[in-house]
C-alpha positions in Angstrom: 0.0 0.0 0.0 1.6 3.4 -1.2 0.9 6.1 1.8 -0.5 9.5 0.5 2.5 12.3 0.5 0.9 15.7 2.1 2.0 18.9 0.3 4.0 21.2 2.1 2.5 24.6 1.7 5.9 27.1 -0.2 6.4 30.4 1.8 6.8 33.1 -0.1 8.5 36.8 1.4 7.8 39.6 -0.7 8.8 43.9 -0.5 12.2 42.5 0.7 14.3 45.6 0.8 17.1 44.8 3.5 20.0 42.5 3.2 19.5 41.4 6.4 15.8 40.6 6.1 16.6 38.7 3.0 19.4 36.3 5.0 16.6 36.0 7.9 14.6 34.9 5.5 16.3 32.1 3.7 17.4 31.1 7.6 13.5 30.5 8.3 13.7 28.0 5.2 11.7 30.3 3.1 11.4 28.8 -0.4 10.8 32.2 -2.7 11.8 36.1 -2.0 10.1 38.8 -3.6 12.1 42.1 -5.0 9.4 44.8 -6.2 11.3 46.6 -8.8 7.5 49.3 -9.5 8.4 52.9 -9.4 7.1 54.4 -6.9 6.3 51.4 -4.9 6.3 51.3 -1.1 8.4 48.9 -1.2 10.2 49.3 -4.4 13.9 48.9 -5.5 16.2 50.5 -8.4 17.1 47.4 -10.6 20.7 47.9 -8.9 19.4 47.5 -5.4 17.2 44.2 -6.9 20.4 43.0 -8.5 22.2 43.4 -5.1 19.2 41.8 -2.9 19.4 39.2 -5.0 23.2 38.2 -4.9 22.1 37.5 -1.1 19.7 34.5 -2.3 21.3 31.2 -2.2 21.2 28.5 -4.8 17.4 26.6 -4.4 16.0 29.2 -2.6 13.8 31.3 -5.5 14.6 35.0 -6.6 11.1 36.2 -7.9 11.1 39.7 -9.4 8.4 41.4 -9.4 6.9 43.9 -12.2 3.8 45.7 -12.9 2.9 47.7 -16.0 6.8 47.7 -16.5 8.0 49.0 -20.4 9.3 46.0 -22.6 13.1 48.0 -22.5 12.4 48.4 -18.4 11.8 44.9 -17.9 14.2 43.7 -20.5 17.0 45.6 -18.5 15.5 44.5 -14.7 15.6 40.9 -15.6 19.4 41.0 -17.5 21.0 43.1 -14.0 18.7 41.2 -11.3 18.7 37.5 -13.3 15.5 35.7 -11.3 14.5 33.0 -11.4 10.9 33.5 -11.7 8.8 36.8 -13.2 5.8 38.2 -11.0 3.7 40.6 -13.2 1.3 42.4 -10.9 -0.9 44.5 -13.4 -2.3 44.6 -17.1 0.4 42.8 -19.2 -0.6 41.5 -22.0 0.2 37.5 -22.1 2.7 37.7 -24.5 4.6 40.0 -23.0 4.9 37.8 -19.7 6.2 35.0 -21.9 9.0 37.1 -23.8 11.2 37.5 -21.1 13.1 34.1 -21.1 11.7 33.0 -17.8 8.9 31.3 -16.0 6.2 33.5 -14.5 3.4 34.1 -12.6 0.6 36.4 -12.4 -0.9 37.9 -9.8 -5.3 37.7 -10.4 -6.9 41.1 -8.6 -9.9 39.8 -6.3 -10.6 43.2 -5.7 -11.5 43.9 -9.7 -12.5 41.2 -11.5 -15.5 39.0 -11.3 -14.6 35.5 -12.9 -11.1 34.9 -11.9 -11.5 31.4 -13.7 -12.1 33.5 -17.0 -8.9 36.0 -15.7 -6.5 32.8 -15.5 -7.3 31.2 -19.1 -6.4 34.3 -20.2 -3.0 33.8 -19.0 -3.1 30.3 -19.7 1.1 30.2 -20.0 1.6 31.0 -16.1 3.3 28.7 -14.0 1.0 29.8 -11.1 -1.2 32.5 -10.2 -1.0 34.8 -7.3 -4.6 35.9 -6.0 -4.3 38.7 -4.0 -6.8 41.1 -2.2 -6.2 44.3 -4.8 -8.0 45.9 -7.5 -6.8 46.2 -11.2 -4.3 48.5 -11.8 -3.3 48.6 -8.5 -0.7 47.7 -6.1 -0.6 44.5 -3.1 1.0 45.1 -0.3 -2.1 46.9 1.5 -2.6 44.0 4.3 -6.5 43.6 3.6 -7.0 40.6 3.0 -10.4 39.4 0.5 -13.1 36.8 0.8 -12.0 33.0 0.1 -14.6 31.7 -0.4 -14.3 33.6 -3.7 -11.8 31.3 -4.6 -12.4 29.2 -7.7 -12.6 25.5 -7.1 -10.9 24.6 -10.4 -6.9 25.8 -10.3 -5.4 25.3 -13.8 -2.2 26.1 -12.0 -0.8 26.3 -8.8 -2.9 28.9 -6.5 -0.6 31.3 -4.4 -2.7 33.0 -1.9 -2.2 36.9 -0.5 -3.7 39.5 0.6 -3.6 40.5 4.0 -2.0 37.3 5.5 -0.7 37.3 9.1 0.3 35.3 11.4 -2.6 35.9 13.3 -4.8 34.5 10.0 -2.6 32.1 7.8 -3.2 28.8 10.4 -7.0 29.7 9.1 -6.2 30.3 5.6 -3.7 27.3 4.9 -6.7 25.0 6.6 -9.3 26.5 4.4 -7.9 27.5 1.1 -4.9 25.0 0.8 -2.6 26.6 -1.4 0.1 25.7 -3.1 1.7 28.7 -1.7 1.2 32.0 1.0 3.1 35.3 0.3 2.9 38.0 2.9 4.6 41.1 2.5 3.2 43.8 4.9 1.7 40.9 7.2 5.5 40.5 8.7 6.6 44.4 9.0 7.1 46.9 11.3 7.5 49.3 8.2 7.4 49.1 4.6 10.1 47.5 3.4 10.8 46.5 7.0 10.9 43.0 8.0 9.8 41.7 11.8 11.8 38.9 12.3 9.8 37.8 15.2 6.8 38.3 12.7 8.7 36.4 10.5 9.5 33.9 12.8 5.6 33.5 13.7 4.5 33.4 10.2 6.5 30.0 9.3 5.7 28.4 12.4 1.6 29.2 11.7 2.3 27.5 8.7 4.1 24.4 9.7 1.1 24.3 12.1 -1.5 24.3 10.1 0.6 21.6 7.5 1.0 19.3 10.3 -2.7 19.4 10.9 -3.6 18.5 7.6 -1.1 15.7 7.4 -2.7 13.9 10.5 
């Protein structure tokens, strides 16, 4: 008899901005940091900060880089001086932009615009996972308000990441309910923008290894 393998839920940390909140990070076992290169963004970096950031992520440990709206030369030029290993576009791309830039990506699906988010991700039908987060179209995550789940589609053409004001004082609940391939918290873990707890940190991971131990009994 073959037992049943439970799925660890990934932990992603996004609006990294300090070096030292990046090694924290990866310390936790952290599987994927975000670096916001928006202009303008709370928690946005120059592409030479990103680049820099990202030097400080070891080998299997993701680098995700994070654009919105970004200008095909913009992008081009954030992705050749940061080198990620994974693309997160966060606003109206179109889908063949996304897929021109040489690497895998995801796309973040705004709960707080759209009404058939089924519909939203066969649009984007060449995304290795989709991040559905509590904002509205054309604008930025990062505001800690988190959306209804039960808005969740049932059907997940690709792996569902799940944001949006997560906490540790909510992601026990929302790994239980929702189980996601994935969390990602940004402000959820703060003190400031940009400015990583590590005790909230700390808390975060250990709400999720919680709630994955749960499921696995």
């Amino acid at each position: 008899m073959t037992d049943s393998i439970h799925q660890r839920t990934r932990i992603k940390f996004c609006g990294m901005k300090r070096a030292a909140d990046v090694r924290a990070a990866v310390q936790l076992g952290v599987d994927a940091i975000g670096l916001i290169v928006v202009p303008g963004a709370k928690r946005g970096l120059a592409i030479d900060e990103a680049a820099a950031l990202r030097r400080e992520v070891p080998a299997l440990v993701t680098a995700v880089l994070l654009l919105m709206d970004a200008e095909p030369d913009f992008a081009r030029a954030a992705v050749e001086a940061v080198q990620p290993d994974l693309l997160q576009f966060h606003g109206s791309e179109e889908p063949a932009l996304c897929a021109s830039l040489g690497r895998p990506w995801i796309k973040a699906v705004p709960m707080g615009g759209i009404a058939d988010p089924l519909a939203y991700q066969r649009r984007y039908a060449g995304a290795s996972g989709f991040v559905f987060d509590s904002h509205g179209a054309g604008a930025q995550g990062g505001s800690g308000h988190a959306f209804d789940w039960a808005r969740l589609p049932v059907e997940r053409p690709a792996p569902l990441l799940l944001a949006g004001g997560l906490k540790p004082d909510n992601v026990f609940e929302a790994v239980c309910m929702v189980r996601p391939h994935a969390v990602d918290v940004s402000s959820g873990i703060e003190d400031a923008p940009g400015e990583k707890s590590l005790a909230r940190m700390q808390a975060f991971v250990s709400e999720v290894e919680r709630a994955d131990r749960g499921q696995a009994n």
